[in-house]
C-alpha positions in Angstrom: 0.0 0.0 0.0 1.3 3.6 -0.3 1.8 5.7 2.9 0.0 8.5 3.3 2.6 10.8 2.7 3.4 9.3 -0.9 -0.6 9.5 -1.1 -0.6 13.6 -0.8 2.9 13.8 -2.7 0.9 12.4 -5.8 -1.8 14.7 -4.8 0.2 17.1 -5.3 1.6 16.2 -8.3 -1.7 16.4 -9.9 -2.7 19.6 -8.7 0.5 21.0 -9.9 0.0 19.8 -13.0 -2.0 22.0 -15.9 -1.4 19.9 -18.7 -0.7 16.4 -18.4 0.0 13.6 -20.3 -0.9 10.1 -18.7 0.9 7.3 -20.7 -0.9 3.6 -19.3 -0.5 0.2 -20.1 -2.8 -1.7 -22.7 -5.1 -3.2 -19.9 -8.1 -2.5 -17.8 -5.4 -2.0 -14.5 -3.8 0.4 -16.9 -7.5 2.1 -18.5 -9.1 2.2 -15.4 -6.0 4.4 -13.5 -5.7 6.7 -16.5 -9.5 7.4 -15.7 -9.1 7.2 -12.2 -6.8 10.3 -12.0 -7.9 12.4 -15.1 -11.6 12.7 -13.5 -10.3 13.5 -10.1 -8.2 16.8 -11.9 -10.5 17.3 -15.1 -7.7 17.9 -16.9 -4.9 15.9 -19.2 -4.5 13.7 -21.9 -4.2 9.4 -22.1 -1.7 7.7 -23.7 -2.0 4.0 -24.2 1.3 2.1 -24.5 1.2 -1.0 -26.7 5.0 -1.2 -26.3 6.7 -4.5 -24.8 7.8 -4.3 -21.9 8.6 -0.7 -21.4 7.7 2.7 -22.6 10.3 3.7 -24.7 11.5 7.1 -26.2 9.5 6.4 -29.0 6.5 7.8 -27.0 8.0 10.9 -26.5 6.3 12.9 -29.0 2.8 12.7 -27.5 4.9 14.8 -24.8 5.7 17.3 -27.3 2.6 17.1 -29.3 0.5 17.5 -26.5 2.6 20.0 -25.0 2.5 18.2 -21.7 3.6 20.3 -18.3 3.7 17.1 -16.4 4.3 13.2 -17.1 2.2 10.3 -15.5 3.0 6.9 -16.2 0.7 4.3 -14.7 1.0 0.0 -14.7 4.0 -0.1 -16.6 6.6 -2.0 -15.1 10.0 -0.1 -17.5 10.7 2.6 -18.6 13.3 3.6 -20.4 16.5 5.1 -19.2 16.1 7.8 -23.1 12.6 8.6 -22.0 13.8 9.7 -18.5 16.5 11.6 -19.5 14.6 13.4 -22.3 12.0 14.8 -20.0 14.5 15.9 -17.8 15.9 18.0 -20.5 12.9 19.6 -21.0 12.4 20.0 -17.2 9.3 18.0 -17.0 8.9 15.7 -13.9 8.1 11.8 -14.4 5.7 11.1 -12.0 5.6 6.5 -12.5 2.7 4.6 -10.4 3.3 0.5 -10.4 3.4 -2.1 -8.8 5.6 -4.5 -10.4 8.5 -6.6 -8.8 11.5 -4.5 -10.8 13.9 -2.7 -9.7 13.8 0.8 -9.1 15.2 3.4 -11.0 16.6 6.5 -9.9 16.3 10.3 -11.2 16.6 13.5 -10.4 13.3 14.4 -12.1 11.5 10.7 -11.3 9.4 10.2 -8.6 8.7 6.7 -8.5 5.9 5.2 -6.6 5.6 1.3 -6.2 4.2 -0.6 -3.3 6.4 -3.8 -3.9 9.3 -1.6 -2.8 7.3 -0.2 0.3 5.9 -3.8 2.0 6.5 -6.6 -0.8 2.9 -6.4 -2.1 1.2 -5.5 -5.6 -2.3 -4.1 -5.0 -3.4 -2.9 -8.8 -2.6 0.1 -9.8 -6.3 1.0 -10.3 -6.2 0.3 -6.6 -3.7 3.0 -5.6 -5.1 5.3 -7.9 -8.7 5.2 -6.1 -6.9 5.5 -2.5 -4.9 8.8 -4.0 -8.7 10.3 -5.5 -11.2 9.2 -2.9 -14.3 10.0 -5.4 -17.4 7.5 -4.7 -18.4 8.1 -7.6 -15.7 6.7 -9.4 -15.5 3.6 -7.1 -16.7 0.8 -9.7 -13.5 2.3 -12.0 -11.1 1.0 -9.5 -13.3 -2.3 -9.4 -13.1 -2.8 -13.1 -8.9 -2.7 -12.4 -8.8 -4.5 -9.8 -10.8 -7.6 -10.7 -9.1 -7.9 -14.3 -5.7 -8.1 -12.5 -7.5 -10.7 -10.0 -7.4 -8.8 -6.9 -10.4 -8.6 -4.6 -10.3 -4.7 -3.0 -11.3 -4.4 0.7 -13.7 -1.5 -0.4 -15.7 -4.1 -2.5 -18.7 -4.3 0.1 -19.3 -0.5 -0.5 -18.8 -0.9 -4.4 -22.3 -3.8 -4.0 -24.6 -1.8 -1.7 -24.2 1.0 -4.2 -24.5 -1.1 -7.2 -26.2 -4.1 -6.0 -27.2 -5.6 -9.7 -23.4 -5.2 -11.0 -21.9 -7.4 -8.2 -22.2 -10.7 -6.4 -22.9 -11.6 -2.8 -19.9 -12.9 -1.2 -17.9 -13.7 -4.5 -15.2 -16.2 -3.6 -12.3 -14.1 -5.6 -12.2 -11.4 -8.0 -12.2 -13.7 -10.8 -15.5 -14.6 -9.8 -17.0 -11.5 -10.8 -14.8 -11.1 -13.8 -16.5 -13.6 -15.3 -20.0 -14.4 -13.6 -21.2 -10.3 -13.1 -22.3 -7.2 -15.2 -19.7 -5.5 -13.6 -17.3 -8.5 -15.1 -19.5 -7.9 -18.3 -18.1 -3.9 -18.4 -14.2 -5.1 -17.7 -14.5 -7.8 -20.5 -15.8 -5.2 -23.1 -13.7 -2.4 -21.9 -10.6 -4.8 -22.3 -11.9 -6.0 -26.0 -12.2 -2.2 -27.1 -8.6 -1.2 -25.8 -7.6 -4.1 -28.8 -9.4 -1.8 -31.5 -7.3 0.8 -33.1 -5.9 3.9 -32.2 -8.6 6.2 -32.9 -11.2 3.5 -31.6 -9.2 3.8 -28.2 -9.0 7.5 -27.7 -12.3 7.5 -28.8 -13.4 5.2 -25.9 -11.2 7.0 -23.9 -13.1 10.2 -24.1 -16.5 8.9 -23.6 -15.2 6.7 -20.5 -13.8 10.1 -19.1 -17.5 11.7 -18.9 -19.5 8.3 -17.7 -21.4 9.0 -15.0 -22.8 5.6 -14.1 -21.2 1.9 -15.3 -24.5 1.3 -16.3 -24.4 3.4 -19.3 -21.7 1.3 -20.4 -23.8 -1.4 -20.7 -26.6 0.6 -22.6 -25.9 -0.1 -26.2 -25.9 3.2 -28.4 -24.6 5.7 -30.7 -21.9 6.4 -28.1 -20.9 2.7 -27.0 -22.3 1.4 -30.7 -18.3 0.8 -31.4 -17.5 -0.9 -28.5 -19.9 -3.2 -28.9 -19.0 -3.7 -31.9 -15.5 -4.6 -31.2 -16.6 -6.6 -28.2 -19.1 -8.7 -29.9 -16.0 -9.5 -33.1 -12.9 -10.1 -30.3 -15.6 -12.0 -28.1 -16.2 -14.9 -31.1 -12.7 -15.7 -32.1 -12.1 -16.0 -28.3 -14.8 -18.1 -27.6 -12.8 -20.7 -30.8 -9.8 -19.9 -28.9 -11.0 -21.2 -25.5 -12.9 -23.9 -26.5 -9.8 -25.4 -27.9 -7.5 -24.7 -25.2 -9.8 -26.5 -23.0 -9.6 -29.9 -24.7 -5.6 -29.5 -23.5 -6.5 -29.6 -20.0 -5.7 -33.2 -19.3 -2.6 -32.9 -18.7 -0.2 -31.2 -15.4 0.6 -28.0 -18.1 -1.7 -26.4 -20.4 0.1 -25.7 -23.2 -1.8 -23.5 -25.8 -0.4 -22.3 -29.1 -2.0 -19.7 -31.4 -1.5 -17.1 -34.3 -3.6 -15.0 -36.1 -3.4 -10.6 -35.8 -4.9 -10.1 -32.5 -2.9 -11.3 -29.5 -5.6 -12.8 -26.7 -2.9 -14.4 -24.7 -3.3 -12.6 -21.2 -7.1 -13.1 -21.2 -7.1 -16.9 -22.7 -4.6 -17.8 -19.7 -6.2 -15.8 -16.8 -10.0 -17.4 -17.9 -7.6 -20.7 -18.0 -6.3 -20.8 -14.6 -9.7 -19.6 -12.9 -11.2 -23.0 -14.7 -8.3 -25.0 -14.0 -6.8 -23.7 -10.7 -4.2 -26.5 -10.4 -2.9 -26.8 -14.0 0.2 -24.7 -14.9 -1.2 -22.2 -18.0 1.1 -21.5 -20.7 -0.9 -19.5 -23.5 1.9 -18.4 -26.7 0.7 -15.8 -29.5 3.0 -15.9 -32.6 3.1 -13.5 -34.6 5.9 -13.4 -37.3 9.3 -15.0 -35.8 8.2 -13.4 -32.1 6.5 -15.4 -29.6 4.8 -13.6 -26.5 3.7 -15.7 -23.5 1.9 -15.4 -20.6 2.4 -18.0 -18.1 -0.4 -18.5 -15.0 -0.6 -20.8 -12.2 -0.1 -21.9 -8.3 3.2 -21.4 -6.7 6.2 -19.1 -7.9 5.6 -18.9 -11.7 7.6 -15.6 -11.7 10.5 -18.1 -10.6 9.9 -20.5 -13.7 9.2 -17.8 -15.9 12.4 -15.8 -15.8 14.5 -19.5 -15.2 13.1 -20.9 -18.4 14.1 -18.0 -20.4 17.4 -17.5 -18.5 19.4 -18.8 -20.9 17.6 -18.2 -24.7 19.2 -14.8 -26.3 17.3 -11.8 -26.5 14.7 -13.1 -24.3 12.4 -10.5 -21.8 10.2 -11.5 -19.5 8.8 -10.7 -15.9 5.6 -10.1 -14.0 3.6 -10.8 -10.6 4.0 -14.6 -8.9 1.2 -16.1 -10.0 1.1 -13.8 -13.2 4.0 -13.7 -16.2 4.7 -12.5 -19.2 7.6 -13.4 -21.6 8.9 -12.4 -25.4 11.5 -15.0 -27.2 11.7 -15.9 -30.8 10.0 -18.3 -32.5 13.1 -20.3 -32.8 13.8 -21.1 -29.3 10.1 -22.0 -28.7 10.8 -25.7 -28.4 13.9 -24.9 -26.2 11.6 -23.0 -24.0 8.2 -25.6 -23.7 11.1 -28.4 -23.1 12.7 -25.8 -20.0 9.2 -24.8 -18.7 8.1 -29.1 -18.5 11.6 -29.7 -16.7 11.0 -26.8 -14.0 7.6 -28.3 -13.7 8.7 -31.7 -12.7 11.0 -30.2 -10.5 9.2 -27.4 -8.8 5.7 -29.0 -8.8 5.9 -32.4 -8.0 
């Protein structure tokens, strides 16, 4: 958790701030603290980063397009040494919310907030952001966050007497309402319409910034007409995706291989691991000679992760304990399924 005083330092930040640029990552976590802190100021522009796994200088130019006074970068676990440096030449402060198990970095014009650093743990992002703004109102945000990155919040109770339909009584874990509520329903199509293109997003964006009650998402019209629209195509080929990844399941590791032009891999191996809580998920999108993996299950799979690309060239990878991503080249794929079974045999039997 963040302390109070880091709490009112952001505060501050955000106040100070007259034009700022909030650069997120391509998630709900990411979304939903974007929106979080934009309606608490009324002011700024969002950024999504599609970028693997940091934001890189590349993304510098919103900054000067935008003309941004102040830089907020939220859920992203890197960030480029260029980026940092850049900004500080143009004497604007970095101001970097995560929660990530990464080192920290270091500047004279970074402040860098991350609770793994303060106590070990990784509340969401969407989370933190709620505890910095405090608005009611914008209390089923943070829920949307928080349950896609399967965390449960302790304000939860007050989020289902205000919106009793949305929820469920008692849910056993966040996952349960991810995928069993109508507050699920609005993380699942605000996740699909994040996969749309660039003016689709900041399109979404902008409505999502004036929403007033999560219902309206779900009330299909001129204004959500796109989303649906996107949500309804992403949600078929999903659907084909899942269905086949399923009939792997009997068997210690899930191993599910794909292709195509839209990469489903986080969501196809977090529904994976709520259905099959004691399997080892291993979901892999290829797309040209690059692989990108996302790796879910019981135990340190964090551990396993960054061991079973330790040793395959240009590999990156890195995440939560339960929750991974990687990138390797297509090459080194069958290097990496034959590392990832060994570890298994060794570290779950």
């Amino acid at each position: 958790m963040l302390s109070e005083k880091q709490i009112n330092e952001i505060r501050s930040h955000l106040e100070r701030a007259q034009n700022p640029i909030f650069f997120f990552d391509n998630d709900n976590d990411g979304l939903t603290s974007f929106l979080l802190l934009q309606r608490f100021v009324g002011r700024g522009k969002g950024v999504v980063i599609r970028s693997f796994p940091d934001l890189n200088i590349s993304y510098y130019r919103k900054v000067e397009e935008l003309k941004a006074d102040y830089i907020f970068v939220l859920d992203k676990p890197l960030v480029s040494k260029e980026f940092i440096e850049r900004a500080k030449k143009d004497n604007l402060n970095v101001v970097w919310i995560d929660h990530h198990q990464v080192d920290k970095m270091v500047a004279d014009n970074l402040y860098y907030y991350n609770t793994f650093h303060n106590d070990k743990k990784n509340e969401p992002v969407s989370y933190l952001c709620y505890k910095i703004t405090g608005k009611k109102e914008d209390l089923w945000l943070s829920i949307v966050g928080c349950i896609s990155d399967c965390y449960l919040p302790d304000f939860y109770s007050e989020f289902e007497k205000r919106y009793p339909d949305l929820g469920l009584n008692n849910p056993k874990s966040a996952f349960d309402l991810l995928y069993k509520s109508e507050i699920g329903r609005i993380a699942r199509i605000l996740d699909f319409s994040l996969k749309d293109s660039i003016t689709n997003v900041v399109n979404m964006t902008k409505m999502m910034m004036n929403v007033k009650n999560p219902i309206d998402v779900l009330d299909e019209n001129n204004k959500t007409k796109q989303i649906f629209k996107r949500y309804n195509e992403i949600n078929g080929k999903y659907q084909q995706l899942m269905e086949k990844a399923r009939a792997l399941a009997d068997r210690n590791m899930i191993y599910f291989q794909y292709g195509g032009t839209l990469s489903l891999s986080a969501n196809l191996s977090n529904q994976l691991i709520y259905e099959f809580p004691d399997k080892i998920v291993v979901v892999v999108f290829i797309s040209g000679d690059v692989a990108n993996i996302s790796i879910r299950g019981k135990g340190n799979v964090r551990k396993l992760t960054l061991e079973a690309i330790e040793e395959i060239p240009g590999a990156t990878g890195g995440g939560h304990e339960n929750a991974t991503g990687a990138k390797i080249n297509v090459s080194y794929l069958p290097k990496f399924k034959e590392k990832v079974e060994e570890l298994i045999n060794k570290l779950y039997k």
